[in-house]
N, C-alpha and C positions, 0 to 999 in steps of 0.2 A: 328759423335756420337761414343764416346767409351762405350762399355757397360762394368760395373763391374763385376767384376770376381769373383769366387766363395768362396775366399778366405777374399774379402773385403766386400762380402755381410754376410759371416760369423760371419765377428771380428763386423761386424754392428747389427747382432744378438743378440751378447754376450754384446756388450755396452747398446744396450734397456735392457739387462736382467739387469743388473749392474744400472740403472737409476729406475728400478722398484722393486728395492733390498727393500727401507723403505717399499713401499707398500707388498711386499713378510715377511718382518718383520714385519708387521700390524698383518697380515695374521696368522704368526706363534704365535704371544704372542696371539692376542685377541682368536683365534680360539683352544687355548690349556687350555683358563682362563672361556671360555663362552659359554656355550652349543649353547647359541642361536645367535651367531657371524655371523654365514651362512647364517641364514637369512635376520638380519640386513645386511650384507655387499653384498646380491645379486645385487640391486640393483647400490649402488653405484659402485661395483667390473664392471657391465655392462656399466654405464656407463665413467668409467674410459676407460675399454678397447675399446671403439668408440672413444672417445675425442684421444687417443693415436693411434689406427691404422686408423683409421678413417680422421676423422680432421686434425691431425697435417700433414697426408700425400696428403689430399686436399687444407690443406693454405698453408704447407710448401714444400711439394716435398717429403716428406719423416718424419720419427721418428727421437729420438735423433742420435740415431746409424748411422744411414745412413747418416746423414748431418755433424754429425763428424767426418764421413771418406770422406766424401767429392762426396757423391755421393746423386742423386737425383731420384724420381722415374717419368717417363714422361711416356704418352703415345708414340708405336711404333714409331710414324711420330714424336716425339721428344718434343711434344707440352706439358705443362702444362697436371697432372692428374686431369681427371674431378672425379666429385663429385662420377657420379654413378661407375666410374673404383674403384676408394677409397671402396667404400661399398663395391662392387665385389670382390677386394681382398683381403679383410675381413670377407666375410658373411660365409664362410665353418668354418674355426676357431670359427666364433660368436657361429654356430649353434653347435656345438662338447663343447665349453665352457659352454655354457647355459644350456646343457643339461647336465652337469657332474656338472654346480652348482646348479641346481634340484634335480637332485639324494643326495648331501649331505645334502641338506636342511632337505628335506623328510625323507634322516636317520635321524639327531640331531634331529629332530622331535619324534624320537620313541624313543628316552631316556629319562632318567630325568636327573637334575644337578645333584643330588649325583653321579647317577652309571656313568654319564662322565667326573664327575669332579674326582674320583675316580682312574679314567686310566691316565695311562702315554700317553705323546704324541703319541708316535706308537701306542700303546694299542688305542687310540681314532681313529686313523687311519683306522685301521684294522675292528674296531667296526661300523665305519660308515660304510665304503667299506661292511662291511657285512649285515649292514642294508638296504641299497641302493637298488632301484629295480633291477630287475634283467637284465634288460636292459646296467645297468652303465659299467658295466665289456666290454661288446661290445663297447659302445661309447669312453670308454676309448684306446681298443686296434684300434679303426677305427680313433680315433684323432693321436695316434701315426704313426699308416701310413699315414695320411696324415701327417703329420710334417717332418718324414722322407723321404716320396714321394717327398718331395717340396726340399729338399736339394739333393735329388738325381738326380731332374730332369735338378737341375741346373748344373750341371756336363757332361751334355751329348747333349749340344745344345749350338751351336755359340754365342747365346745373353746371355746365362746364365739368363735365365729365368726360375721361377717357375713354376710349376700349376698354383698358382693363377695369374701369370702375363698374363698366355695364356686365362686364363677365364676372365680377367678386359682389356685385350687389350695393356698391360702395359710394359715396360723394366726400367730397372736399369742403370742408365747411370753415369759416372766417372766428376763431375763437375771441378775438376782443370783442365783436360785436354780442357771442352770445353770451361772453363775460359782465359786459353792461346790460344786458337786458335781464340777468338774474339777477344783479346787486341793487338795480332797481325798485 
C-alpha cells in the first residue's frame, strides 16, 4: 500500500472545492438576493454535505477530488471504508458547520428585507457575523484550526494521515500504484 502524499491529498482538496464552485455560486447569488436563503438552504446545505463527505466516501472510496487524482480512502489494514469510519471522518467538520449555519440563520432572522436587502454583499457579511450569537466567532476560529490542524498533521507522519483519519481508523492510499502491482 502507497499512501498519498500531502501534496496530492492537497490538489484533491482543491478539486472538491472546484466541483462545489455552482453550489458555493447558489450560495453567493441567493444569499446576497434573500434574506431568508439561510434558512431555506440549512437543510439541504446539510444534507448536501453528508451525501458528499459521507456517501460518496462509503460507496466510492473517496470524493471527486480524491478519485481524480487517483487515490482512495481505505481503512489502515487497506480494506474498503466502512460506513461508521465515513461518518467519523466527517462528524467534527459536520458539528463546526452546523453550528456556524445556526448562528447565520439566527442572524438573518433579526433583520428584515429592507435593512438586508439594503447592504452590499460585505456589508450583509459583517451584519450577520454581528448578529450572530456570541458563541459564532469561537466556532469559527476552533473550525479553522481544525482544518488547518488536519493539513498540518499530514505533514508530519509516515502515512500522511489527518486527524480525522486517526479518529475513523482510515489512510489515503495511491490507487494507480496499487492498480499496477495487481495487473502485475
Amino acid at each position: 500500500m502507497e499512501y498519498a502524499g500531502f501534496w496530492r491529498r492537497l490538489g484533491a482538496y482543491l478539486v472538491d472545492l472546484v466541483c462545489l464552485l455552482p453550489l458555493i455560486g447558489i450560495n453567493y447569488y441567493f444569499g446576497s438576493h434573500f434574506r431568508l436563503f439561510y434558512l431555506y438552504w440549512f437543510l439541504p446545505e446539510l444534507i448536501i454535505g453528508v451525501w458528499f463527505s459521507v456517501y460518496l466516501v462509503y460507496k466510492y472510496g473517496g470524493t471527486p477530488g480524491k478519485l481524480l487524482l487517483k487515490t482512495r480512502i481505505a481503512m489502515v489494514d487497506g480494506s474498503p471504508v466502512t460506513a461508521k469510519a465515513a461518518i467519523v471522518r466527517h462528524s467534527v467538520l459536520f458539528i463546526f458547520s452546523t453550528l456556524s449555519s445556526i448562528a447565520v440563520v439566527y442572524a438573518c432572522l433579526q433583520l428584515s428585507d429592507a435593512e438586508y436587502l439594503s447592504l452590499t454583499y460585505m456589508q450583509q457579511a459583517e451584519k450577520l457575523e454581528e448578529l450572530a450569537p456570541s458563541w459564532y466567532g469561537i466556532n469559527i476560529i476552533l473550525m479553522n484550526i481544525w482544518v488547518w490542524g488536519e493539513f498540518f498533521t499530514m505533514l508530519f507522519n509516515k502515512k500522511r494521515r489527518a486527524v480525522h483519519d486517526f479518529l475513523a481508523g482510515t489512510v489515503v492510499i495511491n490507487t494507480e500504484v496499487n492498480n499496477t502491482a495487481v495487473s502485475n
